[in-house]
C-alpha positions as CSV (number, residue, x, y, z in Angstrom):
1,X,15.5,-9.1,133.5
2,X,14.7,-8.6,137.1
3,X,16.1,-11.3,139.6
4,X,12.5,-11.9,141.1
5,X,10.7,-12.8,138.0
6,X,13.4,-15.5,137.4
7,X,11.6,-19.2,138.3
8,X,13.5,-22.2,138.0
9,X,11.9,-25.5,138.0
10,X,13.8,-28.0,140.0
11,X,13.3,-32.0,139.8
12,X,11.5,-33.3,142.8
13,X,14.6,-35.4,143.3
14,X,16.3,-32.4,143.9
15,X,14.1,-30.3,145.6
16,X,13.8,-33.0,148.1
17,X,17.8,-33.2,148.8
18,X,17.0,-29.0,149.5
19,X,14.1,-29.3,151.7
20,X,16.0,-31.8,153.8
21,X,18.8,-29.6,154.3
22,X,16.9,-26.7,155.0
23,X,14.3,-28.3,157.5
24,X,18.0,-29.6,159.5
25,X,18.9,-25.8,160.1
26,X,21.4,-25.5,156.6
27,X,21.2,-23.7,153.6
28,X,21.1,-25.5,150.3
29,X,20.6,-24.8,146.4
30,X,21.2,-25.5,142.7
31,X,24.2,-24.1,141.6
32,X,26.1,-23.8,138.4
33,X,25.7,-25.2,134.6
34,X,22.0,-26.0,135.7
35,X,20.9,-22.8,137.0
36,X,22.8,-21.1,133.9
37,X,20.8,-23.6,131.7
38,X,17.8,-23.0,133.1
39,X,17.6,-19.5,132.9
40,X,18.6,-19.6,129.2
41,X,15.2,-21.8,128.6
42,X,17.6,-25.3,127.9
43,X,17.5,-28.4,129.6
44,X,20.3,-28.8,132.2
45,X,22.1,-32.4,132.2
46,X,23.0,-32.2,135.8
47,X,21.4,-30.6,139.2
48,X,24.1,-30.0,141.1
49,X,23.3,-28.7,144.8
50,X,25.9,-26.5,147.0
51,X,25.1,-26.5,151.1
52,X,26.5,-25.0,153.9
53,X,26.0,-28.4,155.6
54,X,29.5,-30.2,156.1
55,X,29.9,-33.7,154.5
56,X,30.0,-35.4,157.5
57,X,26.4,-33.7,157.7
58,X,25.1,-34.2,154.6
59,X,25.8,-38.1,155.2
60,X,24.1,-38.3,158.0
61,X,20.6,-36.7,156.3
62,X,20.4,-38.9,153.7
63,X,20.1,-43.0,153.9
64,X,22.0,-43.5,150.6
65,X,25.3,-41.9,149.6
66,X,28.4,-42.2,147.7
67,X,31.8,-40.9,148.9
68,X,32.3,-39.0,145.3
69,X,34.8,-36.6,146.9
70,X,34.8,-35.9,150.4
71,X,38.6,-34.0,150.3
72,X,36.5,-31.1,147.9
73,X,33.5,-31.7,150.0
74,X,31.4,-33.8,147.6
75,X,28.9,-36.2,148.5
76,X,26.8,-37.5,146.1
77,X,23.3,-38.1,147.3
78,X,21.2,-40.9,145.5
79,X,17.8,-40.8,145.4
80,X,15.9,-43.4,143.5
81,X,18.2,-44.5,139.8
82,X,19.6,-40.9,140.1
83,X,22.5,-39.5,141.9
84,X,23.2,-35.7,142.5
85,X,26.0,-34.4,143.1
86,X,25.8,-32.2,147.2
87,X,28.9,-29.9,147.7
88,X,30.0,-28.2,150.7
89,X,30.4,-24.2,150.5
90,X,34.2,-24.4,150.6
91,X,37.3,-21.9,149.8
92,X,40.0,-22.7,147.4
93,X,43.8,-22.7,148.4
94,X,46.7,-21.9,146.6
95,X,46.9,-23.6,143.3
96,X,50.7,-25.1,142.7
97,X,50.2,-26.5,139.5
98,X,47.7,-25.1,138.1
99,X,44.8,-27.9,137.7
100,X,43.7,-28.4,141.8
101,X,43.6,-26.2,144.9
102,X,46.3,-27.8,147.5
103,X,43.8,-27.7,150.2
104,X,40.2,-26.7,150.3
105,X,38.8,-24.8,153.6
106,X,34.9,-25.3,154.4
107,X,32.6,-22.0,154.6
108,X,29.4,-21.1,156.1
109,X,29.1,-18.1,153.3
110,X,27.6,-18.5,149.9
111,X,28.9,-15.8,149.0
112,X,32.7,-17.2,149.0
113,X,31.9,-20.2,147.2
114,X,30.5,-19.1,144.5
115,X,33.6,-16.2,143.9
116,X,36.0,-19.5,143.6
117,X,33.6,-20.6,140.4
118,X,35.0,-19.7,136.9
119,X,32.7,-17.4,135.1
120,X,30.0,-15.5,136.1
121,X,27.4,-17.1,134.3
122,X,28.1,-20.1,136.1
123,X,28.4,-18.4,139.5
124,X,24.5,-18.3,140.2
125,X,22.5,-20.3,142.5
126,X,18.8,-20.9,143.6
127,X,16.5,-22.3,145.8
128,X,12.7,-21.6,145.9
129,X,12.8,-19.8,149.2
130,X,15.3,-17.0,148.0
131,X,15.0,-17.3,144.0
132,X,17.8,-16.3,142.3
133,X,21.2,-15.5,143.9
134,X,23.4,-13.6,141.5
135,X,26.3,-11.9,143.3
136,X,29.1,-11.3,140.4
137,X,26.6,-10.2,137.5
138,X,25.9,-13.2,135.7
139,X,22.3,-12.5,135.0
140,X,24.0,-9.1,133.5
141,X,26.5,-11.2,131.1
142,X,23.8,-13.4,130.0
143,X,21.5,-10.5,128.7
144,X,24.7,-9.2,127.0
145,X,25.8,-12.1,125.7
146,X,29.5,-12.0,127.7
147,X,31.9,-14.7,129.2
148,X,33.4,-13.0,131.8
149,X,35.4,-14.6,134.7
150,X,34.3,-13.9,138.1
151,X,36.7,-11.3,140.0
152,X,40.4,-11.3,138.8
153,X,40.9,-13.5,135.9
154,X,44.5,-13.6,136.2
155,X,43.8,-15.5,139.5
156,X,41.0,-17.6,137.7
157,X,43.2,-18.6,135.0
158,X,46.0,-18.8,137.2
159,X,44.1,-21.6,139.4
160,X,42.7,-23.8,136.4
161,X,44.5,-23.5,133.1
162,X,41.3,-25.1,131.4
163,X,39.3,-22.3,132.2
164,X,41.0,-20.5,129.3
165,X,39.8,-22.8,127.0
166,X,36.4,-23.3,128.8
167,X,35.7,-19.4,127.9
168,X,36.5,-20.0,124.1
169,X,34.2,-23.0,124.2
170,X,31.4,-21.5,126.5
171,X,31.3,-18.4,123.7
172,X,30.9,-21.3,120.9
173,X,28.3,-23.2,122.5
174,X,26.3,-19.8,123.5
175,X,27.1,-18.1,121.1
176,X,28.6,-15.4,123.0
177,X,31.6,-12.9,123.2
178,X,34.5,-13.2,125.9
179,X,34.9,-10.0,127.5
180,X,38.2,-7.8,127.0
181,X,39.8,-8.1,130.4
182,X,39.2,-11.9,129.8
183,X,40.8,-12.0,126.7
184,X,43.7,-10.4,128.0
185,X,44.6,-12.5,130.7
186,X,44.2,-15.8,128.5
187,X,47.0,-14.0,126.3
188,X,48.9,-13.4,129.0
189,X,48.5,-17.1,130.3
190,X,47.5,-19.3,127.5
191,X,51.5,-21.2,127.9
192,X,49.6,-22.8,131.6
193,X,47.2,-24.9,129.3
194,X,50.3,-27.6,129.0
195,X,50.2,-28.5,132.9
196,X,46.8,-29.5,131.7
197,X,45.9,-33.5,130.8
198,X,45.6,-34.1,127.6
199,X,42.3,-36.3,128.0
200,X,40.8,-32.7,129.6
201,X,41.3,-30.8,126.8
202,X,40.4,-33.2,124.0
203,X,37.2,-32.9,125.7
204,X,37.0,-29.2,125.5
205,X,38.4,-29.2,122.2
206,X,35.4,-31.6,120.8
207,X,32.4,-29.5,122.9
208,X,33.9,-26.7,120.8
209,X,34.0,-28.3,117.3
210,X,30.3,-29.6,118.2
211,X,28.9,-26.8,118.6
212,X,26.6,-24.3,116.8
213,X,29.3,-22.2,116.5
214,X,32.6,-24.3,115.9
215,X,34.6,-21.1,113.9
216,X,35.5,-19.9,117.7
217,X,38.3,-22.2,117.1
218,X,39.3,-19.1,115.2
219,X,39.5,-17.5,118.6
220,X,41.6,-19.9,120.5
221,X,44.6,-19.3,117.8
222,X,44.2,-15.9,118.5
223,X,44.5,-15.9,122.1
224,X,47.4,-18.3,122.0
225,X,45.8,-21.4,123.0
226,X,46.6,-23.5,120.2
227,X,50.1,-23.0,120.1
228,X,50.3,-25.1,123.0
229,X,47.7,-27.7,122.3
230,X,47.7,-28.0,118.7
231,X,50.6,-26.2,116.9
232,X,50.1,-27.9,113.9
233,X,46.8,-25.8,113.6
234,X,48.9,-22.5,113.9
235,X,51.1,-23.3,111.0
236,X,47.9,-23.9,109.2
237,X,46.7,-20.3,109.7
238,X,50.1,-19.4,108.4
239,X,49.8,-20.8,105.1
240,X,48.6,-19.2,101.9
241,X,46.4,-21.1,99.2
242,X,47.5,-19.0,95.8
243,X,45.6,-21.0,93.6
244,X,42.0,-20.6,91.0
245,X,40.6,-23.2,93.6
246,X,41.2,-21.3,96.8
247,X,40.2,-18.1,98.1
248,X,41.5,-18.5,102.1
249,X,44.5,-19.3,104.2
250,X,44.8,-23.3,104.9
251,X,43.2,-22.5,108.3
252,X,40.5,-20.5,107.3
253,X,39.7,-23.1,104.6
254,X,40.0,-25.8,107.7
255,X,37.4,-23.6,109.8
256,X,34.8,-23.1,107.1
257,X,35.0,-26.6,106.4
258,X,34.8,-27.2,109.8
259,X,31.5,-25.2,109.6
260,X,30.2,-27.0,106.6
261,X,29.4,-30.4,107.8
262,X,26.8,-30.8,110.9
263,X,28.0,-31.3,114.5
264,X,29.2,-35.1,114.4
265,X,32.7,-35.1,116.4
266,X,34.1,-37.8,113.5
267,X,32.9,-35.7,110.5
268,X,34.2,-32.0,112.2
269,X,37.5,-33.4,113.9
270,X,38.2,-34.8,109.8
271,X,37.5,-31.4,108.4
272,X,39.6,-29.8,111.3
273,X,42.4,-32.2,110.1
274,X,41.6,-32.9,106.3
275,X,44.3,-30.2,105.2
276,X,46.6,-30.5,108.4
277,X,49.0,-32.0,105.9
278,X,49.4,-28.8,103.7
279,X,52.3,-26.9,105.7
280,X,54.5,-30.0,105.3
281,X,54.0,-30.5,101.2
282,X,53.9,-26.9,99.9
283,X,55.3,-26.1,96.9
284,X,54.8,-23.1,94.5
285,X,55.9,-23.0,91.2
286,X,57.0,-20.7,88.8
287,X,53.8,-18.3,88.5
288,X,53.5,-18.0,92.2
289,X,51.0,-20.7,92.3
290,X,50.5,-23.1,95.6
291,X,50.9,-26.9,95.3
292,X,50.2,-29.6,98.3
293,X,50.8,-32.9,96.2
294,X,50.6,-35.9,98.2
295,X,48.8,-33.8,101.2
296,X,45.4,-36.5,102.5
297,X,48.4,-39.1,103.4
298,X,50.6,-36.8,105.3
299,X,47.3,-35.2,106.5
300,X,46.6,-38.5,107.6
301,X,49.3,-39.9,109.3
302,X,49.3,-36.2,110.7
303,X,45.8,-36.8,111.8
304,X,46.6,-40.0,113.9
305,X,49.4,-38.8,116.1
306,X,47.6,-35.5,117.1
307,X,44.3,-37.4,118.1
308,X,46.9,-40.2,119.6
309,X,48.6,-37.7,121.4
310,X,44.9,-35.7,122.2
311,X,44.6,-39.5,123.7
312,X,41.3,-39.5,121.5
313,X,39.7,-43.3,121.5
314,X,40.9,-45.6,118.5
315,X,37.5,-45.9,117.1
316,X,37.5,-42.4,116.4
317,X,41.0,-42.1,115.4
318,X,40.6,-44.7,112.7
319,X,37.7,-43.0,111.1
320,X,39.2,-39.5,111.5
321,X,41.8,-40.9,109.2
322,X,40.3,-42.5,106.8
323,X,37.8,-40.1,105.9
324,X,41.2,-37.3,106.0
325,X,43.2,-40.1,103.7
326,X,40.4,-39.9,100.8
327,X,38.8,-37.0,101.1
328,X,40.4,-36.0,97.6
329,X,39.5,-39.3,96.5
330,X,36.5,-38.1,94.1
331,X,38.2,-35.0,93.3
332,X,38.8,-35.6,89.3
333,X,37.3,-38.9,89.6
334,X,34.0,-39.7,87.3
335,X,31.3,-41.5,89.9
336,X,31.9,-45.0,87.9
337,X,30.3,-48.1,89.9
338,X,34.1,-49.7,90.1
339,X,35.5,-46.5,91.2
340,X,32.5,-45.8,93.8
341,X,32.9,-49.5,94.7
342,X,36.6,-49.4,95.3
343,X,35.5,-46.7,97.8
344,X,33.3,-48.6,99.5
345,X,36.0,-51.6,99.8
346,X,38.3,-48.6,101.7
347,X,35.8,-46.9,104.0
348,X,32.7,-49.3,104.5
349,X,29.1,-48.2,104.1
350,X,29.3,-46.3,107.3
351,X,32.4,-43.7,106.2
352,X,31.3,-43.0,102.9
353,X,28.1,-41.3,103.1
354,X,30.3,-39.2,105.7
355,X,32.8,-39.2,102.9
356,X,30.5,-37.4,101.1
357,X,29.7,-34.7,103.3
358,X,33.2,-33.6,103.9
359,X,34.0,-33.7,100.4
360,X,30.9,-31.3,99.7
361,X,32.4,-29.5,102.8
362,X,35.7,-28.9,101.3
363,X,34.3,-27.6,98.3
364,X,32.3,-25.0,100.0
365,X,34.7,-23.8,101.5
366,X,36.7,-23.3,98.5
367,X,36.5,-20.6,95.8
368,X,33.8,-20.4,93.2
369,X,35.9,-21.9,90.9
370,X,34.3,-24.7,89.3
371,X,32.3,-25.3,92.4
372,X,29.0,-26.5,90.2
373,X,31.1,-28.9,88.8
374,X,32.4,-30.3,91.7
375,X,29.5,-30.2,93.2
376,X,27.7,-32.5,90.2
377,X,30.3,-34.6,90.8
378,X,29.7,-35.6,94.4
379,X,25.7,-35.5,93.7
380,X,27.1,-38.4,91.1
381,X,28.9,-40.3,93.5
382,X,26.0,-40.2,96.3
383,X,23.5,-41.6,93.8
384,X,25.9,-44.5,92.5
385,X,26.8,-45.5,95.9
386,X,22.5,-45.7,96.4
387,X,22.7,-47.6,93.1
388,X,25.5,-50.0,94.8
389,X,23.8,-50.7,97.9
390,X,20.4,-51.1,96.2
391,X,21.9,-53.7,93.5
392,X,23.5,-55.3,96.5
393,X,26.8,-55.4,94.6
394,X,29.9,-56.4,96.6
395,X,32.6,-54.6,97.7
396,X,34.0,-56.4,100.4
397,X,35.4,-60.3,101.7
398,X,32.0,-61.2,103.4
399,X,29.5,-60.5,100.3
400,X,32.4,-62.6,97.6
401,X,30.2,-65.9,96.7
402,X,33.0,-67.9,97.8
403,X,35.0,-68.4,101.5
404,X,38.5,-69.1,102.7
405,X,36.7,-72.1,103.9
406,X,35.5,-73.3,100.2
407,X,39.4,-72.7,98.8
408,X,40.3,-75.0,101.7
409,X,38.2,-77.6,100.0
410,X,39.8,-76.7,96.9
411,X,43.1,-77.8,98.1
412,X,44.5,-74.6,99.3
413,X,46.6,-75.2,102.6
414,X,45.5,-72.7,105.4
415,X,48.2,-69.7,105.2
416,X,48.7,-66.6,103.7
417,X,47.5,-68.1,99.9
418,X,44.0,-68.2,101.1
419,X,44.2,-64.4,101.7
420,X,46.3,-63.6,98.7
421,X,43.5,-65.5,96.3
422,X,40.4,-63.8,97.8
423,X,42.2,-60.9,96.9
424,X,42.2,-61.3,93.4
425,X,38.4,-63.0,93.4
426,X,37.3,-59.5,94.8
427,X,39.3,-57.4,93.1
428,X,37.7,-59.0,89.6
429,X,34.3,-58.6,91.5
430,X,34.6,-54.7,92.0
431,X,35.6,-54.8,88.6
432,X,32.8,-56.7,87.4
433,X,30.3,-57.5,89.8
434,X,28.5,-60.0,87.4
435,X,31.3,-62.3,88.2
436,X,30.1,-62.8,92.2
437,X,28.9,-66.1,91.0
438,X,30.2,-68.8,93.1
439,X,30.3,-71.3,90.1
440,X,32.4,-68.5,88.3
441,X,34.3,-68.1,91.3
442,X,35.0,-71.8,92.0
443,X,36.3,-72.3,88.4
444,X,38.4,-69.0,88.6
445,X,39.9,-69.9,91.9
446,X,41.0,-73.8,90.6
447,X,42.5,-71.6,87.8
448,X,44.5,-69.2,89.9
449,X,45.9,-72.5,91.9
450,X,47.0,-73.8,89.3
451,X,49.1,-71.0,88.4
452,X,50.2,-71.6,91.2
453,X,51.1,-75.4,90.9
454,X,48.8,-76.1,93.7
């Protein structure tokens, strides 16, 4: 691919911010993720714009502007309901702790901001007066498919620890290989990624497990990354499964489960944890066999402190759990109505269609051992939860017949009782749903208080 046949459609919005810049005497163009983007044919989320005008500069261009970061020379420029991002050329200083430069020094040359950037496929810029500027090859490591870090990657590395992790999840995304020297010097640094924040590399972590290619995770235990972000994960890959029902290692089960179910960060970060449990409850018996009894709870619990200490979002840590606490649950189960309504009761109507999917997901990633019949199995319990829904039977406190606010009329005193006797209405309900009959449940209720001598 020749650098001059390379065009690059920028937004008007952009271009304009460019043209400004260039008809005041500075140079100006699209840098980064959106070049990259665009040359691979995708659409970029962002147009970021790199200048050798000054901040102080760029502010006085343009009538509307936001202070996003004038220390790193970044001013973003709005123009209309959008805002993009305008960054001086600048040179990095030393970094003391890995994560930020101590001081940035403003250029006048191109050519030395874009050899601070981390990879050379994000290292390219353009503007529609010079086309495409590619100094450190990243034109080259796109046509061969190669994350490589521009110039020494030890110094790279050495200035943002993320960037390790950033190379494992640009090769997932692209689908892409890192290159050797690469490789080497994430090995050789991969203990810096604990002076990084947590929230930075959850976000890393779930771009990876999203994408098209989530078994790169595979590649971060290799090169040392997970040992310092998710350890558990490790211990994983260092477990056996010597049993008819398993033909991989804990962790290789975990990563082709992982690549079972489609990119929805609840459904992969529960198939990434499902088995987390299995190093802590391992037994093997007397013919050699592997047993992890009692393995979704620990997984669970397991589950909830990583993503906790990940400093994932509740929401997502609550349905990570449940879907890793039952994801046995129709393992040797028949797809009854009560037992399919049960489930329900435990993970709502959202979770157990996802339920599904990782339990198909875990047996694919099994052995061939009775896989058909698991697999009936599951096709049972998807069409008996359809049958559920479509009956409109209840499984939960808001579709019982009868209200904490009818047992008050009953007689029951406000408290705990009310709670304890809706209980029992619903659990005779899942049982039977023919009894979620408010005339049935009015009688049964006067007869449960007075068991109680209410």
């Amino acid at each position: 691919m020749d650098l001059k046949d390379i065009k690059i459609e920028i937004p008007e919005r952009a271009n304009l911010i460019i043209r400004t810049l260039e008809e005041a005497g500075y140079e100006a163009y699209t840098v980064g993720g959106c070049v990259r983007d665009s040359v691979l044919g995708r659409e970029p989320q962002d147009w970021d714009i790199t200048t050798s005008a000054s901040p102080r500069q760029v502010k006085a261009l343009f009538r509307r502007t936001v202070d996003t970061g004038l220390k790193h020379g970044t001013v973003t420029v709005l123009q209309g309901d959008e805002g993009f991002e305008v960054t001086t050329y600048r040179i990095d200083g030393l970094y003391e702790d890995g994560r930020h430069p101590k001081e940035v020094t403003f250029t006048r040359e191109l050519k030395e901001d874009l050899r601070r950037r981390d990879f050379t496929i994000n290292a390219m810029a353009y503007n529609e007066r010079d086309g495409l500027v590619d100094l450190y090859g990243g034109l080259s490591d796109i046509e061969n498919r190669v994350i490589r870090c521009v110039g020494d990657p030890m110094e790279r590395f050495g200035e943002d620890a993320l960037r390790m992790l950033r190379a494992v999840r640009f090769a997932a995304q692209l689908g892409y290989s890192i290159a050797p020297e690469t490789e080497e010097a994430i090995k050789a640094l991969a203990g810096n990624l604990n002076k990084i924040s947590e929230e930075r590399i959850h976000t890393e972590l779930i771009k990876l497990l999203v994408s098209d290619n989530p078994g790169e995770l595979r590649k971060a235990y290799e090169l040392g990354l997970t040992a310092v972000f998710l350890p558990e994960f490790d211990r994983a890959m260092e477990t056996p499964q010597n049993h008819p029902h398993h033909c991989y290692n804990v962790g290789e089960h975990t990563i082709h489960g992982i690549e079972g179910v489609r990119p929805d960060p609840v459904l992969r970060l529960a198939m990434l944890f499902h088995d987390i449990g299995k190093p802590e409850t391992i037994e093997t018996d007397g013919d050699g066999k592997t047993h992890f009894h009692g393995h979704p709870a620990v997984s669970a619990d397991m589950a909830v402190k990583i993503l906790r200490r990940l400093k994932l979002d509740n929401d997502t840590i609550n349905k990570v759990a449940l879907l890793v606490r039952y994801h046995d649950y129709g393992t040797g189960r028949p797809a009854t109505g009560r037992v399919v309504r049960r489930a329900l009761n435990k993970l709502g109507r959202e979770l157990l269609p996802m339920l599904l999917e990782v339990m198909k997901a875990d047996v694919m990633a099994q052995s061939d051992y009775m896989r058909e019949e698991k697999l009936e199995n599951i096709r049972e319990w998807d069409r008996m939860y359809k049958e559920v829904l479509e009956k409109d039977e209840c499984f939960s406190l808001k579709d019982l017949k009868i209200t904490g606010k009818d047992l008050i009329g009953l007689g029951v005193k406000p408290g705990p009782a009310i709670g304890e006797i809706l209980g029992v209405l619903l659990d005779e309900v899942m049982e039977e749903p023919g009894k979620n009959d408010e005339v049935y449940l009015r009688n049964r209720a006067t007869e449960l208080l007075k068991d109680r001598g209410v």
